[in-house]
C-alpha positions in Angstrom: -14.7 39.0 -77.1 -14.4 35.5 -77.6 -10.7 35.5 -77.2 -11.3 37.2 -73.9 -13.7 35.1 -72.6 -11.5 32.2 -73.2 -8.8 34.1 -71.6 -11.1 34.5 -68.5 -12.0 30.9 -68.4 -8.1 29.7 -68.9 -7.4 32.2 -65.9 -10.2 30.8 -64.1 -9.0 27.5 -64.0 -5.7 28.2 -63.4 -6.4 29.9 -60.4 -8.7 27.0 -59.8 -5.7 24.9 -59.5 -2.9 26.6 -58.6 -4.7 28.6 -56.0 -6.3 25.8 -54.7 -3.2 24.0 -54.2 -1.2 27.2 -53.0 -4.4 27.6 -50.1 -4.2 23.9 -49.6 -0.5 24.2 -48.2 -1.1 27.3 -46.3 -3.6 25.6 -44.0 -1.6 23.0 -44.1 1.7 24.6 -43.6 -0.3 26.4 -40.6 -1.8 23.6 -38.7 2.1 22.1 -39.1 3.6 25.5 -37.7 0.9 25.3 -34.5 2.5 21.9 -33.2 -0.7 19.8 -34.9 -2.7 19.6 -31.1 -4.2 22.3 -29.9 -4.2 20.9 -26.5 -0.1 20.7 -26.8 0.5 24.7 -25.0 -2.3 24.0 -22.3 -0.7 20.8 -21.5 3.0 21.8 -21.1 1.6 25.0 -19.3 -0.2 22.6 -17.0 2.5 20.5 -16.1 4.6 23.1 -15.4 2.6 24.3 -12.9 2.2 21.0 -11.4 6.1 20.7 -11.1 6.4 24.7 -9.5 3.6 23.9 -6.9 5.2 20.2 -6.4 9.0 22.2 -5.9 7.3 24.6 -3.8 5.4 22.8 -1.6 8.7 20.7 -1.3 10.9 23.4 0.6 8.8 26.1 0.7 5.4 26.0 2.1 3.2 22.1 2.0 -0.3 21.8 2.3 -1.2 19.4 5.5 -4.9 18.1 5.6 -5.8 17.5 9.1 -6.7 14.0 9.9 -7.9 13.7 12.8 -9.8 15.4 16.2 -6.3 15.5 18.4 -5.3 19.0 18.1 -9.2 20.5 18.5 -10.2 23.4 18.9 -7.0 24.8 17.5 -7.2 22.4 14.0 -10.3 20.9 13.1 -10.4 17.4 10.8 -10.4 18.6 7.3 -8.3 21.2 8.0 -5.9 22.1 5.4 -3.1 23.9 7.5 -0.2 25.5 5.6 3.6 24.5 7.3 6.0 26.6 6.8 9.1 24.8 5.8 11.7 27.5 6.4 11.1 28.4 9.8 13.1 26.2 11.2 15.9 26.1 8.0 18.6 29.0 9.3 19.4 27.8 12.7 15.9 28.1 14.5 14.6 25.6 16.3 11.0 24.6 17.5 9.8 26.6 20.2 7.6 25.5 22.9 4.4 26.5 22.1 4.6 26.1 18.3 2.2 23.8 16.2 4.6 21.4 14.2 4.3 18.7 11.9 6.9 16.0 11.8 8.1 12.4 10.7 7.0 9.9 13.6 9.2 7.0 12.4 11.1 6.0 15.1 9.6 7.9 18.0 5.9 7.3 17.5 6.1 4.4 14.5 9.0 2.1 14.4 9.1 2.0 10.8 7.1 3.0 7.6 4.6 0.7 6.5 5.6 -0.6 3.0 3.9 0.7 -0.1 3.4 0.0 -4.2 6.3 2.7 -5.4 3.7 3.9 -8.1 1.0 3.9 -4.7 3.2 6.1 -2.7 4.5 8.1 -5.5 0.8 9.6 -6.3 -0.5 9.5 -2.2 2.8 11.5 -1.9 2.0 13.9 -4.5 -1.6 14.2 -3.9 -0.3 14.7 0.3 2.1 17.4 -0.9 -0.8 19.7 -2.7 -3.2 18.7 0.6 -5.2 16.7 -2.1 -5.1 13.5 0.6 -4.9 12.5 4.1 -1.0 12.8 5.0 1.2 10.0 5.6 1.1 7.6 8.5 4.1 8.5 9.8 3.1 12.1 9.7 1.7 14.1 12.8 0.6 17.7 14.0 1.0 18.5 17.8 2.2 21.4 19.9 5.5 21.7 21.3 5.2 21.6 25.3 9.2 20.5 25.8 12.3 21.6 24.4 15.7 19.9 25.0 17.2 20.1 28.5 13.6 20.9 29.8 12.1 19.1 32.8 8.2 18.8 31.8 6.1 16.9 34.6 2.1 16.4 35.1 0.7 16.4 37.2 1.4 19.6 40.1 -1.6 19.9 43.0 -3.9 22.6 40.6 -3.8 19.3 37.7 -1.4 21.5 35.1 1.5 20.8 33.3 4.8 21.9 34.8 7.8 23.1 32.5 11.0 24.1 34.5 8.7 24.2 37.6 6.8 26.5 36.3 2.6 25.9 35.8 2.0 26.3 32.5 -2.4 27.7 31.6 -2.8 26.0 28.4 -5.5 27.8 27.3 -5.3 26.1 23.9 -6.9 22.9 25.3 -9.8 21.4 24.5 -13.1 22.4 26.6 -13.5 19.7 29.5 -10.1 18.1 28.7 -8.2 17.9 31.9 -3.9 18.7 30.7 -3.0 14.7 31.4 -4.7 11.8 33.0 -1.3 10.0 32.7 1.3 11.5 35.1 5.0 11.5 33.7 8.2 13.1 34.7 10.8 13.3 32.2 14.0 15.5 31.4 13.6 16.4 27.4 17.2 15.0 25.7 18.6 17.6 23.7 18.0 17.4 19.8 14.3 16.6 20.8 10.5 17.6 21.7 8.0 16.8 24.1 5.2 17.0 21.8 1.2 16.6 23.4 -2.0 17.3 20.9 -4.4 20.2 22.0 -7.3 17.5 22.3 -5.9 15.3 25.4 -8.3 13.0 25.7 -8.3 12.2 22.4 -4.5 12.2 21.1 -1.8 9.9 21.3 1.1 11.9 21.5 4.6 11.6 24.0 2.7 10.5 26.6 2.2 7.3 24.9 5.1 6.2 23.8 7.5 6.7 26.5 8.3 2.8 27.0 9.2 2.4 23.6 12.7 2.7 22.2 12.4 6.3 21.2 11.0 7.3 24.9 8.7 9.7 23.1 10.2 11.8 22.1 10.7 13.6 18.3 14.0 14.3 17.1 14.2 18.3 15.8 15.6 16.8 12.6 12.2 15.0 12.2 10.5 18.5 12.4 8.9 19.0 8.7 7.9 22.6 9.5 5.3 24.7 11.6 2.2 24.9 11.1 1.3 28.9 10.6 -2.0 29.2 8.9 -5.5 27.5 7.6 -6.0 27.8 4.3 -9.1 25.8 3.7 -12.0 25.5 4.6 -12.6 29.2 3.7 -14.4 30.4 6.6 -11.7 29.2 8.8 -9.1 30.9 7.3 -6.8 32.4 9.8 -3.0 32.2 11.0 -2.0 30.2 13.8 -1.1 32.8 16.8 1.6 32.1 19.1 0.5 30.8 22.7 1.9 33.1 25.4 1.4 30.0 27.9 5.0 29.5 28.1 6.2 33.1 28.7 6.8 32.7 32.4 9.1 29.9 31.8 12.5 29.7 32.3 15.4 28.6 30.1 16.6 24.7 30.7 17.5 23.9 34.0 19.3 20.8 32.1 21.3 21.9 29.5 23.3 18.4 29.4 21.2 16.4 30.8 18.3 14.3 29.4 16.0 11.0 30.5 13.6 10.4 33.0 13.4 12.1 36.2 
């Protein structure tokens, strides 16, 4: 009995220490095997996602937060308007009518105001995922004039004229007469007439006809349409094609392009 009992103790305390040191590196050996943080999965998961929805909103589809009242009722500020970045990628071009969103730098800006890299580098991001307001140089407004068109304001009834042709823009905003700047011009080719919804209160082609880019956008400036709201929920809804150009005719001036 005694013999056993010390037998029992001796096994004891071996198992004392040798199992204690055996569970020790278990735990350890499995806290090693995990990567040590716990918050190292999560965080590469999370970046990754950040990178996809950065690459997608990149040549696929970009967030746009709307930044101000010039294309009401159509887009309100706060907006978050998805632009489709492939509609015009295959050989399409914008389409009078359509909602686009493109580079103003040297139609409506002259240049890009210059920024901290590491500044621009975040607002771009944070622009890119509709987190901010979009770039300066960036706008939203409809496409009225396509290349070779003759677009003109004002005929006797106070509408726009494409090709001759009166266009009903029913899109406008309530009370908003189509111009109260008359123009007259013969779109270039490669370029877009481009007005906001919200007349009185955009500055669009109209504006900047006396500057060196004669107001109007290069197609290659395009970004992308704009095809839906996403955000706010309760105004979520795609963007439906106007039929206020339907009755008009193809370019009278295929080769031509200037003033009137």
């Amino acid at each position: 009995m005694d013999t056993e009992a010390q037998h029992t103790e001796r096994g004891s305390s071996s198992d004392t220490g040798e199992g204690s040191r055996s569970v020790r590196s278990v735990r350890s050996g499995g806290r090693e095997g995990r990567g040590g943080s716990p918050w190292r999965t999560p965080g590469l998961i999370g970046v990754a996602c950040a990178v996809f929805l950065l690459l997608f909103s990149h040549f696929v589809v970009q967030p746009f937060q709307i930044p101000s009242s010039s294309m009401e009722p159509t887009l309100q500020v706060g907006d978050r308007v998805l632009v489709n970045k492939l509609a015009y990628r295959f050989g399409s071009e914008p389409q009078r009518g359509d909602v686009v969103v493109f580079d103003g730098t040297g139609s409506f800006v002259r240049e890009a105001p210059e920024e901290n890299p590491l500044t621009a580098l975040l607002h771009a991001a944070g622009a890119a995922l509709g987190l901010t307001e979009p770039a300066e140089t960036d706008y939203v407004k409809r496409v009225v004039g396509v290349g070779g068109d003759r677009v003109k304001c004002c005929d006797k009834g106070g509408r726009v004229e494409v090709n001759g042709v009166p266009v009903s823009e029913g899109y406008l905003h309530p009370g908003d007469a189509p111009s109260q700047v008359p123009f007259d011009i013969v779109v270039p080719q490669g370029t877009l007439w481009v007005m906001g919804d919200h007349r009185s209160q955009s500055r669009d082609s109209r504006d900047h006809l006396g500057e060196p880019g004669g107001g109007v956008v290069p197609v290659e400036k395009v970004i992308g349409r704009a095809d839906w709201i996403g955000w706010p929920f309760g105004r979520w809804s795609s963007i439906e094609p106007t039929p206020a150009f339907r009755d008009v005719p193809g370019a009278a001036h295929p080769a031509g392009g200037g003033h009137g």
